[in-house]
N, C-alpha and C positions, 0 to 999 in steps of 0.2 A: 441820430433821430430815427434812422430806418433799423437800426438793429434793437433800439427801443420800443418802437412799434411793432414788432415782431416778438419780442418778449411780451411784450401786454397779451397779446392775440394767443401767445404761448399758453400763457395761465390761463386765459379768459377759457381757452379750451380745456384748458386740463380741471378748471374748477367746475363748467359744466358739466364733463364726465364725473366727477367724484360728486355731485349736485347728484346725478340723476343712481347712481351706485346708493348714495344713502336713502335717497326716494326708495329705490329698489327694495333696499332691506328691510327697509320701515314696514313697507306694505307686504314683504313675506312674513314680516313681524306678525301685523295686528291682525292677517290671516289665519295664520295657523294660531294667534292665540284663542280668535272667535272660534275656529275651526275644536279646540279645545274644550274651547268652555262645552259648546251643544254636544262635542262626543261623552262629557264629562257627568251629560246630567244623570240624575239616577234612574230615568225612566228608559234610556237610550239604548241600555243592554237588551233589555227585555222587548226591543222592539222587532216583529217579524222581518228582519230585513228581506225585500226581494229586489235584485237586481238589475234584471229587467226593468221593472215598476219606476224605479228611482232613474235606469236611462232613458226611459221613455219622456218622464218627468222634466230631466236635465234636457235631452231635445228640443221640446217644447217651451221649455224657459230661452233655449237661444233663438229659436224660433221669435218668439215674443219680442227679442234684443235686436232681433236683425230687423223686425219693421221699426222700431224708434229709427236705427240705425239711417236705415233707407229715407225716414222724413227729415234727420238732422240733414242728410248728402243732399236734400232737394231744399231745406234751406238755406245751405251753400251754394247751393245751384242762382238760387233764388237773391243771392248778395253777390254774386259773378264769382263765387270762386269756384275752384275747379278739380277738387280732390280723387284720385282713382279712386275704385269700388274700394280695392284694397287697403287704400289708407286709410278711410274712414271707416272701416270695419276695425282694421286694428286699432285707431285710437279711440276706436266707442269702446268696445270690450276691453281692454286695457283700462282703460282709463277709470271703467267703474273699479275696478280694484281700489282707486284713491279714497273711496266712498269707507275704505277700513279704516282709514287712518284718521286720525282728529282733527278734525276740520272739515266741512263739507266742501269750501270752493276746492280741494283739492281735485277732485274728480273731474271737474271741468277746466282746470288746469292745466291737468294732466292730460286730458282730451284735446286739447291747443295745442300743448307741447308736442305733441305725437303726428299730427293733423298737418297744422305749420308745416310751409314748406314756398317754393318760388310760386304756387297757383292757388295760396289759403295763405292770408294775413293771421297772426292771432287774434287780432281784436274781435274778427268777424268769425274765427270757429267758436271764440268763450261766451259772445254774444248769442249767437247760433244753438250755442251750445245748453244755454239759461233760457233762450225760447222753446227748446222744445223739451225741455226739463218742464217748466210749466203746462204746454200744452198738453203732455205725458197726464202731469196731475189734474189737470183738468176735465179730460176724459175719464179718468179711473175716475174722479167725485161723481160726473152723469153717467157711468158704468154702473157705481156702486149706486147712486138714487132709485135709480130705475129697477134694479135690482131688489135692493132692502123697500121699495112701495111694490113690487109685487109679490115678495115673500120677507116680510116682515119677522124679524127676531124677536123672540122674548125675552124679553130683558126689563121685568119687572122693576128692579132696582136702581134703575137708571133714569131722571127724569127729564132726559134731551133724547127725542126721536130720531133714531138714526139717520133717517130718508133726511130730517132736516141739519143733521151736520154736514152729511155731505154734501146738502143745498149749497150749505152756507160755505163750506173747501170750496166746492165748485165757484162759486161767486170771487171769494180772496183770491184764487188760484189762475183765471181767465180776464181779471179785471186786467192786470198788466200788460196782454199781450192781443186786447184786442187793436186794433188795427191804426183806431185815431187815438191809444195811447201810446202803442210801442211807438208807431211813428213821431209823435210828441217828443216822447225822451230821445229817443235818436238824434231828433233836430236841436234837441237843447245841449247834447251832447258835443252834436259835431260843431253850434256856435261857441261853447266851452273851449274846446280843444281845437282847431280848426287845423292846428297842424298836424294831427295825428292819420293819418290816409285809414285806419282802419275802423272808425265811425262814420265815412262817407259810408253808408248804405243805402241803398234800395229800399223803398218803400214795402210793408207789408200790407199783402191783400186779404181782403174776407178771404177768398178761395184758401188761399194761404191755410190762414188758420182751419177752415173747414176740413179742408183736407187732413191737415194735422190731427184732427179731434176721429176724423173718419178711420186712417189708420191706427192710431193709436188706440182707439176700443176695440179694434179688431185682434189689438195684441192684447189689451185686458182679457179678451174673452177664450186666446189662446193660453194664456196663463191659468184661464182658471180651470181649463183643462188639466193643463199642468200640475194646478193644486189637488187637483180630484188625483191623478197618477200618483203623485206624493205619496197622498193617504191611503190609497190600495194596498202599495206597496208595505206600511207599517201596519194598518190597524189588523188585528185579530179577524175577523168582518169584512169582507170587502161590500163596499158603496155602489152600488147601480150606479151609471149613468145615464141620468135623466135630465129632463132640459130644468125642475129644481134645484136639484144636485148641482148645474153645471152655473146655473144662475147663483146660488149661494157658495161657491166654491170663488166663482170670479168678483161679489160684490167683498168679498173679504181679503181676497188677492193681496197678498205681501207688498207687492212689486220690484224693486229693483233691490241690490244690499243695501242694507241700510236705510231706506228711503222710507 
């Protein structure tokens, strides 16, 4: 019996290794093939590249990554777990890699996977990890509002007002995670499954969220920094920075891969 439990435990490790090897290659996969397709386009050659511009850009995008980073570590904090700076920097950045590969729960996954460990449950980094995914979009929708109602696009052709789609993002995207709903599903969660240790959680507080919303536009408005450095660096023309400029550059913000 002990030298059969010890073969179980044998494979179980050798099949997570070769688990996380094909992850691996998957997502050098569908990197390099997006990384393809954008170098491939026909406009891409003729683009002024400047170097500078583009690391200035890339900075500033991780800049942007490291405040998410810092509100998911404080909503771990916030559910008693207990991750170094370190870990959860490497499984935030990592993990968005998964955001390449088809399927989105991947990325947050793969953010557990990484995270996990004797002072982080998974239940509570993938949970963690969907709250401040929302709160993230939540903020860019009243980033972008505020934004597109004080400098308004033209987009004759269109006839839904920008300012009010992202009303309406903002709305779908913040309903889940205010305070007496997250805490609602949690509870109905953890009467569901009562055995599972990693839906006991802590209550979420207004502050909570506030704060969430508070840094997280601070990294929209870093990004759209960001987006304006991009465009220096390619267009013919380089772009003033101006507080228009920097307001329509952030109400437009990409944000994360993929996202």
């Amino acid at each position: 019996m002990v030298n059969l439990w010890f073969m179980a435990q044998r494979w179980q490790h050798r099949l997570w290794i070769a688990g996380k090897i094909l992850l691996t290659v998957a997502i050098l996969i569908f990197v390099g093939r997006q990384f393809y397709q954008d170098l491939s386009k026909p406009d891409a050659e003729s683009l002024p590249w400047q170097p500078g511009w583009i690391l200035l850009s890339a900075g500033l995008y991780a800049v942007f990554l490291g405040i998410l980073t810092a509100y998911w570590r404080h909503l771990l904090h916030v559910f008693g777990e207990r991750p170094t700076l370190w870990l959860a920097f490497r499984a935030y950045y990592v993990g968005l890699l998964g955001k390449y590969v088809p399927g989105k729960a991947w990325a947050l996954l793969l953010r557990g996977m990484l995270v996990r460990g004797p002072n982080v449950r998974l239940g509570v980094a993938i949970y963690t990890g969907f709250y401040e995914v929302l709160t993230t979009m939540s903020a860019g929708a009243l980033v972008a509002g505020v934004g597109l109602l004080i400098w308004p696009p033209d987009v004759s052709d269109w006839n839904w007002q920008p300012f009010w789609v992202a009303l309406g993002l903002l709305v779908i995207c913040i309903v889940p995670i205010l305070p007496g709903v997250s805490n609602f599903v949690a509870r109905r969660m953890a009467a569901r499954f009562p055995q599972v240790e990693a839906y006991r959680l802590a209550p979420v507080r207004g502050a909570t969220l506030a704060l969430g919303l508070v840094l997280a536009s601070v990294g929209w408005g870093v990004l759209g920094v960001s987006v304006w450095a991009i465009l220096h660096s390619v267009l013919p023309a380089p772009i003033a920075l101006t507080w228009e400029t920097w307001g329509r550059a952030t109400a437009r913000s990409p944000g994360r891969p993929s996202q």
